[in-house]
N, C-alpha and C positions, 0 to 999 in steps of 0.2 A: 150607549147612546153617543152620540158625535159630539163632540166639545162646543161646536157652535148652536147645534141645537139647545144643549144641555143650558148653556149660559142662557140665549135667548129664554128659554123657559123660567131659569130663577129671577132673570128682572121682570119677568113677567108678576111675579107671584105680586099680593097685597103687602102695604107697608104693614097692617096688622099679623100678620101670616109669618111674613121677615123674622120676629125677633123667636115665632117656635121653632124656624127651619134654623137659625142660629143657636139655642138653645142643644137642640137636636143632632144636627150636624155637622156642626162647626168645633174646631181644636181647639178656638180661644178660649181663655180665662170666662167664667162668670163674670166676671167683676169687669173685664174690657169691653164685653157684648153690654154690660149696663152701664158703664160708662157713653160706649156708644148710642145707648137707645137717646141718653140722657140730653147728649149732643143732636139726635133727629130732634125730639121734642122740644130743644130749645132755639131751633131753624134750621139745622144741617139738612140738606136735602136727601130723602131716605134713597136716591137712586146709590149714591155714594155707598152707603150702608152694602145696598143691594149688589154692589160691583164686590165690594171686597167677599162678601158671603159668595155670590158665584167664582170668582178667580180662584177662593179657597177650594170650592168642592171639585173643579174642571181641574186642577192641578191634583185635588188627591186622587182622584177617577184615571187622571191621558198625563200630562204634564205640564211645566210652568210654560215651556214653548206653544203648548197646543191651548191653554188661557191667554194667553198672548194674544195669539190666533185670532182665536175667539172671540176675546174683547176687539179687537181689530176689524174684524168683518159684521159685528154686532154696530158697532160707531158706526162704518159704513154703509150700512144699511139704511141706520137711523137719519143718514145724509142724501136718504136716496140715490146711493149710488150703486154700482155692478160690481157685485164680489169677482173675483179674479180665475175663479174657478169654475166658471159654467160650463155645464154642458153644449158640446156643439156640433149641430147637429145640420148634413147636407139635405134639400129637399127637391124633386125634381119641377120644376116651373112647366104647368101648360101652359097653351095659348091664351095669352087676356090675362093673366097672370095665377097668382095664388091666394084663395080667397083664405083670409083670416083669419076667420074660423076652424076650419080644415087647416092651415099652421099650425097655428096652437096644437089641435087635436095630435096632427104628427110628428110636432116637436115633442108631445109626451108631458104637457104643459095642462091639459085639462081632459077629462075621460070620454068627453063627448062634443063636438058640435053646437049642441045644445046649451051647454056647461060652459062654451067660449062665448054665446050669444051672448049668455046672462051676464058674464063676468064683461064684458063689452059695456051692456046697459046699466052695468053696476060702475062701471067707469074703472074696473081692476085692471085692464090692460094696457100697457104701454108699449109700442113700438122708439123702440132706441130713446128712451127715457119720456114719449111726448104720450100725454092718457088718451088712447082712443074712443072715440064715439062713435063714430060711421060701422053700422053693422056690415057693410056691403065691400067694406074696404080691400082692394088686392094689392099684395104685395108682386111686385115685381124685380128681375133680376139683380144679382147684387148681394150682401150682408147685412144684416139686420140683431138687434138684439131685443126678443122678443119676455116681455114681463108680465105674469098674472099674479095679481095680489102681492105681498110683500115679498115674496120669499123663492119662488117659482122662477127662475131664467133659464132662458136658451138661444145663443146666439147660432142663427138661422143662417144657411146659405143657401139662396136659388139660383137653377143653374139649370 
């Protein structure tokens, strides 16, 4: 599994869940992982917890540079920003431009049409970081950097 996936996944997990995959998976001491629980339950915030348990596992899995990474494009994200490594992808612009929907579908961003409507009226898609609503919307000539859901980009070129 890719390193940024991997990370994103372990801070996903529950902070109850945290101390079996620490238990389980992790090289530290007994006695440091209860040390550390000791510190969440007395206010330490368990995200903390949760960074050092994924940096451990993404470095024994890829390495310390690809945790790095990881944690890197994982903060970025969480800032709403655009990881640095999108795919990008040229589109050919008709007349009147390129409806939306039909982008997404051929940037490779969503499986169907259908699937960009919903993700529209579900308010998951962004155009160059601003959330669209307009189901009818066309893009026009130009670059774009196109967003479905958190994780999903493609910067768009019509031409």
């Amino acid at each position: 599994e890719a390193p940024a996936s991997m990370y994103a996944k372990l801070l996903s997990i529950s902070d109850t869940l945290m101390w079996r995959y620490f238990e389980l998976l992790s090289f530290r001491p007994l006695a440091e992982i209860a040390a550390l629980r000791t510190e969440v339950e007395a206010g330490r915030n368990p995200k903390d917890a949760k960074v050092l348990l994924a940096r451990e596992i993404v470095t024994r899995f890829h390495c310390a540079a690809d945790a790095d990474a990881a944690q890197s494009d994982f903060e970025l994200r969480a800032r709403g920003g655009v990881p640095d490594d999108i795919p990008e992808v040229a589109l050919d612009l008709p007349q009147g431009g390129l409806a939306l929907p039909a982008a997404l579908k051929q940037a490779g961003l969503v499986p169907s049409t259908a699937e960009a409507l919903r993700m529209i009226e579900q308010r998951g898609v962004r155009v160059d970081g601003a959330v669209v609503e307009d189901r009818t919307l066309r893009l026009q000539a130009g670059a774009v950097v196109l967003q479905v859901g958190k994780r999903k980009f493609a910067r768009v070129t019509l031409a």
